[in-house]
N, CA, C and O atoms as CSV, one atom per row, in Angstrom:
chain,resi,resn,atom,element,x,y,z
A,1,UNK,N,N,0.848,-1.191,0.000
A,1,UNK,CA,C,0.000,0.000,0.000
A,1,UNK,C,C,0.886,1.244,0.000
A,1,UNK,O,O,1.770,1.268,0.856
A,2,UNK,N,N,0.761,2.445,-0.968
A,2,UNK,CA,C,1.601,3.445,-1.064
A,2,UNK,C,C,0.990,4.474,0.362
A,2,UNK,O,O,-0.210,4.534,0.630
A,3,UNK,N,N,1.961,5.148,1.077
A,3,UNK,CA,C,1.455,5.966,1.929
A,3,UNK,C,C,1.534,7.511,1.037
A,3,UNK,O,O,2.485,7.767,0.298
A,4,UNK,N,N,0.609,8.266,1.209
A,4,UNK,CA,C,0.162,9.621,0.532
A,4,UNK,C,C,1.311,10.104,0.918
A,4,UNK,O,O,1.765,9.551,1.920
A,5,UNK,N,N,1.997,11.027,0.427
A,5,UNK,CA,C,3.205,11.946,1.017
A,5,UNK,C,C,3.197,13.154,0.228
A,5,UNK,O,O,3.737,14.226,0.499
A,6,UNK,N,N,2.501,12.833,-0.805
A,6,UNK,CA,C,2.779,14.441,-1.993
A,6,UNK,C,C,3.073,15.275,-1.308
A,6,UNK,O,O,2.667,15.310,-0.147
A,7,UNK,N,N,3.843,16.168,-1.809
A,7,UNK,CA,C,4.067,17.519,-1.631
A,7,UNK,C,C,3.785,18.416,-2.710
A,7,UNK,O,O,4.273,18.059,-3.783
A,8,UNK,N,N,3.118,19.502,-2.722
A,8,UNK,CA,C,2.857,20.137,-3.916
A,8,UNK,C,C,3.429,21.387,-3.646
A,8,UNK,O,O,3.108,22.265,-2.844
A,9,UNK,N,N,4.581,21.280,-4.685
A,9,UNK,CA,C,5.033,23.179,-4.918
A,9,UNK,C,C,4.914,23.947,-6.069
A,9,UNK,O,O,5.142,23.637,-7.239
A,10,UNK,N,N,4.511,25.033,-5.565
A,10,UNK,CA,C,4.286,25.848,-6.872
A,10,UNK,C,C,4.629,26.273,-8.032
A,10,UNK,O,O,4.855,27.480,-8.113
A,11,UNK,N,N,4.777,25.416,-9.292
A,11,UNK,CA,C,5.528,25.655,-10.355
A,11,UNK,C,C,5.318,27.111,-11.035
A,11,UNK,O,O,4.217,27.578,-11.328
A,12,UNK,N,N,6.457,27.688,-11.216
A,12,UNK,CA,C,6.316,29.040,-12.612
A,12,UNK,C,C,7.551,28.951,-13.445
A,12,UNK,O,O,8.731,29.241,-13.247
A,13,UNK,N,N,6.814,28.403,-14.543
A,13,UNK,CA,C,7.686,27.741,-15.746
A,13,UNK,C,C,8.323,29.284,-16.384
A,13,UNK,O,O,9.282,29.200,-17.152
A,14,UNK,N,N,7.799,30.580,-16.065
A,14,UNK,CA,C,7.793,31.170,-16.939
A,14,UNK,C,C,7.536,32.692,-16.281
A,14,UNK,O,O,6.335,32.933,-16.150
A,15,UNK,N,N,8.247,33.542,-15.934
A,15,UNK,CA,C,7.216,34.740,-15.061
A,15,UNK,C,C,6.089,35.188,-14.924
A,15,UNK,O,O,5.617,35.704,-13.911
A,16,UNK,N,N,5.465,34.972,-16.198
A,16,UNK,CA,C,3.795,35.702,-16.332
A,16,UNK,C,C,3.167,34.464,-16.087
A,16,UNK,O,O,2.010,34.459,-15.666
A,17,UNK,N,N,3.586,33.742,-16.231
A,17,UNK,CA,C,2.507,32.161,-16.021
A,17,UNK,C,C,2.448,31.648,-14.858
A,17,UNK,O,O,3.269,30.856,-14.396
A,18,UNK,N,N,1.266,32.157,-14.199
A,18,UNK,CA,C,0.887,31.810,-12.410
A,18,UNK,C,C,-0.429,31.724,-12.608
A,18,UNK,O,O,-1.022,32.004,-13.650
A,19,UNK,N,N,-1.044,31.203,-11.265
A,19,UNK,CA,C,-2.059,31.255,-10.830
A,19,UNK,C,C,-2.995,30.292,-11.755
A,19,UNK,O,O,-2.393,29.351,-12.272
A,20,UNK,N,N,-4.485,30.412,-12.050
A,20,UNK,CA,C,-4.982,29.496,-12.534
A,20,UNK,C,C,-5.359,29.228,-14.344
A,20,UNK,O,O,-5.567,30.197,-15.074
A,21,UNK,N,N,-5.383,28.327,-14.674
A,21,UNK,CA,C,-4.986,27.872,-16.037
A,21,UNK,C,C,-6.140,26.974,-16.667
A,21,UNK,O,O,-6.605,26.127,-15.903
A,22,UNK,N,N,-6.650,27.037,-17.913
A,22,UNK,CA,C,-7.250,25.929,-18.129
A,22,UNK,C,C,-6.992,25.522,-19.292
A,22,UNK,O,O,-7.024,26.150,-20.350
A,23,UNK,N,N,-6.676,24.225,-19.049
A,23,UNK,CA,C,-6.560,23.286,-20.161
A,23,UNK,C,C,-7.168,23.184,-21.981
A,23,UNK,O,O,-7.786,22.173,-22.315
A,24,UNK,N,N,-7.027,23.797,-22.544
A,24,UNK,CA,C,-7.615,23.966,-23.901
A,24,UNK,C,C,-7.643,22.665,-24.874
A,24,UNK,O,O,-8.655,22.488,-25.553
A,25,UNK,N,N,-6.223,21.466,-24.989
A,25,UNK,CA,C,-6.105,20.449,-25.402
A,25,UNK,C,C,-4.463,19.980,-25.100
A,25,UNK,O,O,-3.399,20.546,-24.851
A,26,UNK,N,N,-4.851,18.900,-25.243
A,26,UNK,CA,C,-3.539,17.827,-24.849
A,26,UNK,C,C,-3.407,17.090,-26.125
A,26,UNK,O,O,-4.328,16.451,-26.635
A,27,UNK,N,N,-2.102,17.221,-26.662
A,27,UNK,CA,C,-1.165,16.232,-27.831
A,27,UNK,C,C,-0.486,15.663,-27.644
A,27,UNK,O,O,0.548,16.108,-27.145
A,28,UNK,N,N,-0.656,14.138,-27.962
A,28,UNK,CA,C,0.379,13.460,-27.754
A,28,UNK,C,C,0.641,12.711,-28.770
A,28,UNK,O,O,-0.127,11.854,-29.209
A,29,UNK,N,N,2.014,13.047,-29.324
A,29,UNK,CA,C,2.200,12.877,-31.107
A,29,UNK,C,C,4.354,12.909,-31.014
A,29,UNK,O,O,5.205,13.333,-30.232
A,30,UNK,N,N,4.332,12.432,-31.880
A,30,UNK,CA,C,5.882,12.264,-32.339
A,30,UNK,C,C,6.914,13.370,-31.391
A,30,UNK,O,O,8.052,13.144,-30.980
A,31,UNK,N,N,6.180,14.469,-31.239
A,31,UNK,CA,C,6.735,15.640,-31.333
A,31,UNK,C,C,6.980,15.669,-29.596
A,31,UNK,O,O,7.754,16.472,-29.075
A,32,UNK,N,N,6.074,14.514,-28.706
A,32,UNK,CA,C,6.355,14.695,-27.220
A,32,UNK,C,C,4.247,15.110,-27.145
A,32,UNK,O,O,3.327,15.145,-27.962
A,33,UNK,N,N,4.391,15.297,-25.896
A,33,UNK,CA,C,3.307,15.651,-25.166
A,33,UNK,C,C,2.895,17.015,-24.567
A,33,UNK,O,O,3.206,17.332,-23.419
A,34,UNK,N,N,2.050,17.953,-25.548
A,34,UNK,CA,C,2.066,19.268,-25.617
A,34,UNK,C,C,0.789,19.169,-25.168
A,34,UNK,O,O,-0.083,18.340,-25.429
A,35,UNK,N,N,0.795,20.548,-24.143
A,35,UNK,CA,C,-0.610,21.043,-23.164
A,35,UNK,C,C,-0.803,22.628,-23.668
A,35,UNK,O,O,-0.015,23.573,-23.666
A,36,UNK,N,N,-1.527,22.564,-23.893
A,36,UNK,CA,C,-1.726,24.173,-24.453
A,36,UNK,C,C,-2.904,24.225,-23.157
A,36,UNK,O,O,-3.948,23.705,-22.766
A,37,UNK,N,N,-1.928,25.221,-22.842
A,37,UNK,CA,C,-2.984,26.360,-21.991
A,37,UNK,C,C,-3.159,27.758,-21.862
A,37,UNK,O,O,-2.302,28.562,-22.228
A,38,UNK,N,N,-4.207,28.063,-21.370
A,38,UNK,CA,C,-4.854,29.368,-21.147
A,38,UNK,C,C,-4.620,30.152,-19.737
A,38,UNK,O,O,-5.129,29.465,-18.852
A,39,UNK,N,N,-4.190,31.027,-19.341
A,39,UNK,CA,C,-4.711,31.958,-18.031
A,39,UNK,C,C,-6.106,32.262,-17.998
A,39,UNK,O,O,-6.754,32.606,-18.986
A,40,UNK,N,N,-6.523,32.139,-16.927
A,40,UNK,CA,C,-7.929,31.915,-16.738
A,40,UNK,C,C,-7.976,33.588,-16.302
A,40,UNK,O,O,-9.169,33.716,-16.029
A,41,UNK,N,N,-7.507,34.579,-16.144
A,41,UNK,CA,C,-7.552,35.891,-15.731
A,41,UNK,C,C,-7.798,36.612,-16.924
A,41,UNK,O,O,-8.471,37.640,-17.006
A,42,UNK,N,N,-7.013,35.813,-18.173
A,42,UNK,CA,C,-6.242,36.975,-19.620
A,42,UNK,C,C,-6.508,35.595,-20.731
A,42,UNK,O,O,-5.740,34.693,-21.066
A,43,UNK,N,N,-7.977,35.893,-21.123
A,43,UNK,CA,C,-8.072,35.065,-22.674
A,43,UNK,C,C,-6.850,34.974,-23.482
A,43,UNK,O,O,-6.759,34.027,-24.264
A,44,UNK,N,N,-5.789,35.929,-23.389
A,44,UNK,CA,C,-5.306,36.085,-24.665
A,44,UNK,C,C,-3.663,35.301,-23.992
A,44,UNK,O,O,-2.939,34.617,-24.716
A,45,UNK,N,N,-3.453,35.499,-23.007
A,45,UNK,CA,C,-2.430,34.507,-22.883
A,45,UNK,C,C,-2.137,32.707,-22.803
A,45,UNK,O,O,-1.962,31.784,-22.007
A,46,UNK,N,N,-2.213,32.960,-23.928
A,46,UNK,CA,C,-1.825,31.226,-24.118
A,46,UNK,C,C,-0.878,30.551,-24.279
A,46,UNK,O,O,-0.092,31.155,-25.009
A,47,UNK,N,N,-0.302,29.075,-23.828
A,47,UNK,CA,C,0.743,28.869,-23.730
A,47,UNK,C,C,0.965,27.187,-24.527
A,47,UNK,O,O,-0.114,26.637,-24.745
A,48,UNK,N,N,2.060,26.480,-24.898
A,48,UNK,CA,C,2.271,25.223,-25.551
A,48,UNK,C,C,3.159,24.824,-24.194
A,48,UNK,O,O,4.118,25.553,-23.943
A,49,UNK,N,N,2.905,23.794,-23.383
A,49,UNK,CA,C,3.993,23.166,-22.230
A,49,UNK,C,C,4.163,21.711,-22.869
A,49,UNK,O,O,3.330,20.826,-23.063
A,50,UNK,N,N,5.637,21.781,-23.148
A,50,UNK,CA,C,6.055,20.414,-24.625
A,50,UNK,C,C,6.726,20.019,-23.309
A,50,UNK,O,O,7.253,20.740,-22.462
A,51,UNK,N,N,6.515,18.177,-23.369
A,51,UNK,CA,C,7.223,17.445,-22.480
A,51,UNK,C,C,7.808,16.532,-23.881
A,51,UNK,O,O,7.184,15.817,-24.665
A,52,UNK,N,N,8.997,16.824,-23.828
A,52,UNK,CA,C,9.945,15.653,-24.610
A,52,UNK,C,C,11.103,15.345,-24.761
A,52,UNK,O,O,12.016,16.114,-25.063
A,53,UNK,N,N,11.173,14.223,-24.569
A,53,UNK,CA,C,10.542,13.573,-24.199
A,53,UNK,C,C,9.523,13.196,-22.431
A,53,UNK,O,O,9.956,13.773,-21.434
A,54,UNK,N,N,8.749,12.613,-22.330
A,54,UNK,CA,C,8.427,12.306,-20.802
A,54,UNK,C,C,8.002,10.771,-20.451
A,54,UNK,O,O,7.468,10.208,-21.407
A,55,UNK,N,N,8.113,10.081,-19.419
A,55,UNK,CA,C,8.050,8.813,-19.358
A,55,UNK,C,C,6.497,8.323,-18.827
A,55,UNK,O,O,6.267,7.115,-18.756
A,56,UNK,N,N,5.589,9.181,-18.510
A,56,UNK,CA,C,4.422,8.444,-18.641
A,56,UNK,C,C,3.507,10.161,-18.011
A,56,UNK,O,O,4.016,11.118,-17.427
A,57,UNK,N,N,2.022,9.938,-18.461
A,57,UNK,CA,C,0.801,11.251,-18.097
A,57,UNK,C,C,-0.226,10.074,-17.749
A,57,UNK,O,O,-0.216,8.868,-18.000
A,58,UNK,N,N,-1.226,11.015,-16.986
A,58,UNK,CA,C,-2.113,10.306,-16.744
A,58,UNK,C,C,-3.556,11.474,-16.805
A,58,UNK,O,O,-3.055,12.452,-16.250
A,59,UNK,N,N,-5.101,11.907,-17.187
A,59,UNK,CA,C,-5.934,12.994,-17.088
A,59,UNK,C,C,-6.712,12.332,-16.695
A,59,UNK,O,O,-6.997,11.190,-17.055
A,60,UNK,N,N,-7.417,13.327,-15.440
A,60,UNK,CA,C,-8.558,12.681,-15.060
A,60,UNK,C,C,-9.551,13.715,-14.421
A,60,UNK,O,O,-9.174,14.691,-13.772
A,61,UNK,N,N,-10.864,13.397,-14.676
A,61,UNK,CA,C,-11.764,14.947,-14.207
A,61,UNK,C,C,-11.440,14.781,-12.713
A,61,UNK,O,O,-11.199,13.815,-11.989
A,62,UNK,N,N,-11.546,16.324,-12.516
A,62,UNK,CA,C,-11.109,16.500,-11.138
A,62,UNK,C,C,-11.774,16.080,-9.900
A,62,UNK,O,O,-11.300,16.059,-8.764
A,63,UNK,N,N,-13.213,15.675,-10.388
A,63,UNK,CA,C,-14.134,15.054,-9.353
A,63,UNK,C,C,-13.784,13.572,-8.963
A,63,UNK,O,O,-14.319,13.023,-8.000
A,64,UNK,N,N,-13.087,13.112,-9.567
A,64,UNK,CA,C,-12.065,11.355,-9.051
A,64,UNK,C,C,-11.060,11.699,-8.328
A,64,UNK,O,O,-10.367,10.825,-7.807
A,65,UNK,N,N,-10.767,13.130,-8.145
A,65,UNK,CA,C,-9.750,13.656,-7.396
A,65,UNK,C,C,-9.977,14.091,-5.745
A,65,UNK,O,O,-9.097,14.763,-5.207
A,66,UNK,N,N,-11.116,13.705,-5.018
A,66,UNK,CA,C,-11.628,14.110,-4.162
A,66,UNK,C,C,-10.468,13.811,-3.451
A,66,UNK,O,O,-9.586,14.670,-3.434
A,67,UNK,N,N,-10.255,12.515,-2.725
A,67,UNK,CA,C,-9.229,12.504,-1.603
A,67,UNK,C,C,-7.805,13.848,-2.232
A,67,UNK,O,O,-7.148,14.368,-1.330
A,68,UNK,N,N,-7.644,14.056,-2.963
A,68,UNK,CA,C,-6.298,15.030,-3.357
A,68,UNK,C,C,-6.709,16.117,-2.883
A,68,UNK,O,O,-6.086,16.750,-2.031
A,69,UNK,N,N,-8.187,16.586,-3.543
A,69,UNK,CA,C,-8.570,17.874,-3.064
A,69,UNK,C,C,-8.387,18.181,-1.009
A,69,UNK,O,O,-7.701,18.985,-0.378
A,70,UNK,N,N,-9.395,17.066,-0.553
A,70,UNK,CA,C,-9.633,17.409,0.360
A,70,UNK,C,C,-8.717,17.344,1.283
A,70,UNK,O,O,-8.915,17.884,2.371
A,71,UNK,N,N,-7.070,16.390,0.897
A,71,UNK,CA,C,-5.804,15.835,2.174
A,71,UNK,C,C,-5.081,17.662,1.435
A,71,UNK,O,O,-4.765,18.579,2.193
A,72,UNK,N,N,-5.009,17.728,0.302
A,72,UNK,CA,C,-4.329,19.368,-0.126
A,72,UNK,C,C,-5.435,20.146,0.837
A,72,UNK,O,O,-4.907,20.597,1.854
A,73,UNK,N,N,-6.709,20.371,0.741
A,73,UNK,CA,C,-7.420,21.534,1.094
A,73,UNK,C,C,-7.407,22.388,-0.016
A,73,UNK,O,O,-7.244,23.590,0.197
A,74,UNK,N,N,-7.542,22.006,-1.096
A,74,UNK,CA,C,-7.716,22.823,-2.569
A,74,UNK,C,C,-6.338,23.271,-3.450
A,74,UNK,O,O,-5.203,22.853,-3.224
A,75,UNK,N,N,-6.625,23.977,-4.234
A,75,UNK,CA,C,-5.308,24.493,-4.747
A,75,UNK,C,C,-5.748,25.880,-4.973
A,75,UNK,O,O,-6.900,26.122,-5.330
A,76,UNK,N,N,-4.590,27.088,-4.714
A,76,UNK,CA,C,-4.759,28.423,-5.188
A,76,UNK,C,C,-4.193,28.637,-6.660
A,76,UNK,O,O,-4.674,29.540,-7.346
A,77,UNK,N,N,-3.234,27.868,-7.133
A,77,UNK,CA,C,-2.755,27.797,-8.031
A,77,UNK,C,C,-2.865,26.603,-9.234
A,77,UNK,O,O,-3.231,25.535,-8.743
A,78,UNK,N,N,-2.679,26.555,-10.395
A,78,UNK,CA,C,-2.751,25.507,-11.561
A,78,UNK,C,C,-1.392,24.788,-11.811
A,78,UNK,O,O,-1.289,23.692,-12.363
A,79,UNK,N,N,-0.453,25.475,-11.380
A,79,UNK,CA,C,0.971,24.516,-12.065
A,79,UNK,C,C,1.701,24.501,-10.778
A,79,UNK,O,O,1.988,25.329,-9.914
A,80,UNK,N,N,1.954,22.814,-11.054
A,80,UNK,CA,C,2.802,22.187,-9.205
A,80,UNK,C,C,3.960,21.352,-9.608
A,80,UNK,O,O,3.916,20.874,-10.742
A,81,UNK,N,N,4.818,21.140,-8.984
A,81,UNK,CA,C,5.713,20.364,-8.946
A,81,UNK,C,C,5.163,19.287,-7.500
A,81,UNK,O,O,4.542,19.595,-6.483
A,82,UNK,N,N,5.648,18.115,-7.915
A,82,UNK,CA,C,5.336,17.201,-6.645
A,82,UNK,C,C,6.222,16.511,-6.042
A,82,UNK,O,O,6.589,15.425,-6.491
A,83,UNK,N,N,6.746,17.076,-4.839
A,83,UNK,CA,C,7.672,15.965,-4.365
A,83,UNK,C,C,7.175,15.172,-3.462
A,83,UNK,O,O,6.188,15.509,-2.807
A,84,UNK,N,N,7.995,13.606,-3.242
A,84,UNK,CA,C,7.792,12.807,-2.498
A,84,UNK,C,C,6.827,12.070,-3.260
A,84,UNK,O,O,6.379,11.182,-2.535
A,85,UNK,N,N,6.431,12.050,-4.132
A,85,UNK,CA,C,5.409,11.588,-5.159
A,85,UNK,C,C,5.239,9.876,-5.325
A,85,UNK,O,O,6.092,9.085,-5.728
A,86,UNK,N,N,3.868,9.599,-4.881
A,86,UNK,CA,C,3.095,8.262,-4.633
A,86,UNK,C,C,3.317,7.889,-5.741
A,86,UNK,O,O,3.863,6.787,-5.681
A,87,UNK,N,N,3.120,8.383,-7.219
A,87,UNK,CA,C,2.689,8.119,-8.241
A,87,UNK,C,C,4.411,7.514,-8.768
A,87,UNK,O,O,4.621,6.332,-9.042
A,88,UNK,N,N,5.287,8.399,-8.811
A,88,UNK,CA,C,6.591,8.259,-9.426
A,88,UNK,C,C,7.258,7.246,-8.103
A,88,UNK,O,O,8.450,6.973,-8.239
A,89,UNK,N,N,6.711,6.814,-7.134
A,89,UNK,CA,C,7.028,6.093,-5.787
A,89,UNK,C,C,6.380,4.226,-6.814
A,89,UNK,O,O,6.875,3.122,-6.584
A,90,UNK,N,N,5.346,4.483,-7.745
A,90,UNK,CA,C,4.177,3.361,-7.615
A,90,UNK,C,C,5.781,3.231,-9.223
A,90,UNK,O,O,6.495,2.262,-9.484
A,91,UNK,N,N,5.758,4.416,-9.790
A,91,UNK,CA,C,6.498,3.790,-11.223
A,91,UNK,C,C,7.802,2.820,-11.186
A,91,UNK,O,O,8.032,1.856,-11.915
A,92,UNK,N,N,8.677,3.410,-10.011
A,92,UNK,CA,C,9.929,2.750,-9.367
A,92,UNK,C,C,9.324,1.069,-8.457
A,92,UNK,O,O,10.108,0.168,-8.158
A,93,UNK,N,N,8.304,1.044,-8.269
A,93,UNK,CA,C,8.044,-0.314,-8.158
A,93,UNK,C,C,7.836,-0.925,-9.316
A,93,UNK,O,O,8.521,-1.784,-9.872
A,94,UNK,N,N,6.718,-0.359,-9.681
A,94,UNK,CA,C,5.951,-1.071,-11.241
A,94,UNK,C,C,7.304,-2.069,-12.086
A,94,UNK,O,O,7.320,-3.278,-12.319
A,95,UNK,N,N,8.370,-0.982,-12.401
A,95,UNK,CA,C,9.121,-1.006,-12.630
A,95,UNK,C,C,10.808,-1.703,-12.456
A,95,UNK,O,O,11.749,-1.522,-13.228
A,96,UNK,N,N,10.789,-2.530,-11.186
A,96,UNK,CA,C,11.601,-2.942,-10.308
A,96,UNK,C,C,13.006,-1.907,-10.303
A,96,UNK,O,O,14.119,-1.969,-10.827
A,97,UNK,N,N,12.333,-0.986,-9.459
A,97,UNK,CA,C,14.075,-0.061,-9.601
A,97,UNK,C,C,14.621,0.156,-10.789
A,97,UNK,O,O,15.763,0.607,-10.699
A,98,UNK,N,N,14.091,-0.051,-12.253
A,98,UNK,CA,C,15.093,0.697,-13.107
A,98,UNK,C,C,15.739,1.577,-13.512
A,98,UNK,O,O,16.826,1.632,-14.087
A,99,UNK,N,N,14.440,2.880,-12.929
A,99,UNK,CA,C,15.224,3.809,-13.564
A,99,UNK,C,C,14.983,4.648,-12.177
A,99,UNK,O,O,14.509,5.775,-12.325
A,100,UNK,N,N,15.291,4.167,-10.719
A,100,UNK,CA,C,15.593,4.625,-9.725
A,100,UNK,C,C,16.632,5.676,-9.960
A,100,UNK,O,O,16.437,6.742,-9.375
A,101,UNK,N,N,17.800,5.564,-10.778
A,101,UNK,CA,C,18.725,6.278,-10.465
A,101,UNK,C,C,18.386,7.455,-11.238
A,101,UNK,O,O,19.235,8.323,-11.034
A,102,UNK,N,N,17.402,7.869,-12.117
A,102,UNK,CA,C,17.008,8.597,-12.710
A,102,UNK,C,C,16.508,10.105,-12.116
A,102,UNK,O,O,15.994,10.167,-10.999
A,103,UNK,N,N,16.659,11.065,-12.776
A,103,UNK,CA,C,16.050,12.133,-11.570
A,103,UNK,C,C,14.566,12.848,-12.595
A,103,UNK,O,O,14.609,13.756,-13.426
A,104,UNK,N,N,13.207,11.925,-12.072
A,104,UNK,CA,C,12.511,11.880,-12.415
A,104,UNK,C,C,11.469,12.969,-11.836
A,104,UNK,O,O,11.085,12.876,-10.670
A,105,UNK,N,N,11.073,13.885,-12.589
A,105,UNK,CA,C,10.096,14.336,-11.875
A,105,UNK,C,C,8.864,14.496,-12.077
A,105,UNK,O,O,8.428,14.184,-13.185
A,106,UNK,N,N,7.620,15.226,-10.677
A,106,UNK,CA,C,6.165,14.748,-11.104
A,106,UNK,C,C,5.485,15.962,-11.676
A,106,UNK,O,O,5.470,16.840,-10.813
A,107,UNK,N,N,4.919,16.353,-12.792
A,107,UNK,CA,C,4.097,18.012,-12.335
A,107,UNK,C,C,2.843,17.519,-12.788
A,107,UNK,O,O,2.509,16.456,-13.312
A,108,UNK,N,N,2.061,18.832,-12.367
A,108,UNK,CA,C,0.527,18.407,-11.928
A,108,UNK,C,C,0.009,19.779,-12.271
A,108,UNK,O,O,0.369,20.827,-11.733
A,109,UNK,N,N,-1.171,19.601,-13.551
A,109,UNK,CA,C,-2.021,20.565,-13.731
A,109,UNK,C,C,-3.247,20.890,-13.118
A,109,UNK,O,O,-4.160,20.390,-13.774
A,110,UNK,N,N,-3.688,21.563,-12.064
A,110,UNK,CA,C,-4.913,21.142,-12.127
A,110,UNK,C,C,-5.771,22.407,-12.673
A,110,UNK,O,O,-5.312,23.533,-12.864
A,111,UNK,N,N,-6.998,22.026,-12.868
A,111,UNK,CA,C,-8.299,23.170,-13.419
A,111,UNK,C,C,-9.537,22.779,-12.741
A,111,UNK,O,O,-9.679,21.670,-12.226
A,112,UNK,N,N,-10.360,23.621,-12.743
A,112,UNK,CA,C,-11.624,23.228,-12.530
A,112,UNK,C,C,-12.210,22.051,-13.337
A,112,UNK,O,O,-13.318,21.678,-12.951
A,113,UNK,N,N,-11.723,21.459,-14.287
A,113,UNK,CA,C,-11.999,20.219,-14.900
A,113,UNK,C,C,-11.311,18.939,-15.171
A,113,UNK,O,O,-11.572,17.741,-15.274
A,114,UNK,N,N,-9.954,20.043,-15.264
A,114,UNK,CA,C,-8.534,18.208,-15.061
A,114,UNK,C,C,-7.842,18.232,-13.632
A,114,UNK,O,O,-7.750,18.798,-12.543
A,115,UNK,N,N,-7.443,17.245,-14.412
A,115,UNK,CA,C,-6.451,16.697,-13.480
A,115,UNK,C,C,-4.992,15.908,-13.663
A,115,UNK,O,O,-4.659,14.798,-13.248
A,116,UNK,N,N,-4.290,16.835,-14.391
A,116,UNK,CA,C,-3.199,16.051,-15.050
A,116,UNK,C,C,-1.735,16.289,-14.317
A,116,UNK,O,O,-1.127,17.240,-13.826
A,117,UNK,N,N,-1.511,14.806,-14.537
A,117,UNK,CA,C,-0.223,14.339,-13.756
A,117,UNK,C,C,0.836,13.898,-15.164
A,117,UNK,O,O,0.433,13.019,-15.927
A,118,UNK,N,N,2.075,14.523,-15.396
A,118,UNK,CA,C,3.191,14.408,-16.179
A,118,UNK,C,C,4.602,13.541,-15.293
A,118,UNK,O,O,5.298,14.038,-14.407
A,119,UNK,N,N,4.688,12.444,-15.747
A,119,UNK,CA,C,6.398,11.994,-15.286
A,119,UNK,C,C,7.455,12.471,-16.411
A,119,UNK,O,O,7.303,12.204,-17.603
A,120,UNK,N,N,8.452,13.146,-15.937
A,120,UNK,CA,C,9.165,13.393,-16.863
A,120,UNK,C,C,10.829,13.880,-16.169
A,120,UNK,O,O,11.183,14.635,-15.263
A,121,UNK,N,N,11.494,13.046,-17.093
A,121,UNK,CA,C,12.959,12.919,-16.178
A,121,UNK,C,C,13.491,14.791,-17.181
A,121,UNK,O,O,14.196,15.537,-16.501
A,122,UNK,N,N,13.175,15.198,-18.345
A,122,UNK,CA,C,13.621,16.545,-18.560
A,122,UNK,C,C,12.695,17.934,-18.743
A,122,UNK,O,O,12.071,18.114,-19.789
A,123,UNK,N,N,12.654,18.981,-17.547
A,123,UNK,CA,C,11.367,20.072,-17.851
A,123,UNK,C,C,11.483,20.676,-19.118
A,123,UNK,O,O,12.328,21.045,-19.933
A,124,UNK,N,N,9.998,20.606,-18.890
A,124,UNK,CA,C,8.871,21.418,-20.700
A,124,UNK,C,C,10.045,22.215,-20.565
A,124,UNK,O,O,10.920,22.601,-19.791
A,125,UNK,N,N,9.508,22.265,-21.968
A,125,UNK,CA,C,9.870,23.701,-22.793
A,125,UNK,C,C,8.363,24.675,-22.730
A,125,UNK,O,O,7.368,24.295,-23.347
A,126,UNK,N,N,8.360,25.790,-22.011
A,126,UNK,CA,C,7.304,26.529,-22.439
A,126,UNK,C,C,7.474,27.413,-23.986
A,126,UNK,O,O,8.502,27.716,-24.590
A,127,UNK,N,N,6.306,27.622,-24.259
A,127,UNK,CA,C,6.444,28.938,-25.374
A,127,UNK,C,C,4.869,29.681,-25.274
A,127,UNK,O,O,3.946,28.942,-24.931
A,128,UNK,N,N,4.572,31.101,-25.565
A,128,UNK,CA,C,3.853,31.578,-26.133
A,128,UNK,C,C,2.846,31.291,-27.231
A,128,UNK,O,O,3.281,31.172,-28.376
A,129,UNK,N,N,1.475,31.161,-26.990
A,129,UNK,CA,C,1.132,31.013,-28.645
A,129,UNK,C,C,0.052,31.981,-28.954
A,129,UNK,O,O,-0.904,32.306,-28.250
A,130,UNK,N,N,0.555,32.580,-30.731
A,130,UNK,CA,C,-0.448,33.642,-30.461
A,130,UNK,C,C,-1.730,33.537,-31.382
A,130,UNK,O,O,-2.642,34.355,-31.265
């Protein structure tokens, strides 16, 4: 049985890119695993977050997310880094220690509708899109 330990810290990939975000679409194609998102404050800032390569995602509506919500007590923010992470804890089993020595990490989108979790041993590339 994994014991909960997350830690969630506040990712800013980027100076202007804080606070809350929503998900517009997710690609996952040759090119890696691209999240285009929105600032939920400023229609017009939109963003491409390219994971590539990354070693596994997972989306899920945020209402399967209850125990997260309620052991966090919500989120003020959309982009997290996770340490101590159950999930990248469950891959190093799944896995028998392979890529333990790896420096793998967890980030976590959330919105009022997702719920997305990225493993990825090198950080996105952000960009602008206009």
């Amino acid at each position: 049985m994994l014991v909960n330990r997350d830690q969630y810290q506040t990712w800013i990939p980027v100076s202007n890119l804080a606070g809350k975000v929503i998900v517009e679409r997710i690609v996952d194609s040759d090119d890696g695993l691209s999240i285009f998102i929105r600032t939920l404050d400023n229609e017009e800032n939109r963003y491409r977050i390219l994971f590539d390569p990354y070693v596994a995602y997972r989306n899920m509506d945020e209402g399967f997310r209850t125990k997260t919500f309620s052991e966090v007590g919500g989120f003020d923010s959309s982009l997290y880094l996770i340490a101590n992470s159950s999930w990248l804890q469950w891959l190093h089993e799944e896995s028998l220690g392979y890529y333990k020595d790896r420096d793998i990490k967890h980030y976590f989108i959330v919105t009022s509708a997702d719920c997305l979790d990225v493993l990825s041993e090198f950080e996105p590339s952000v960009e602008v899109q206009l």
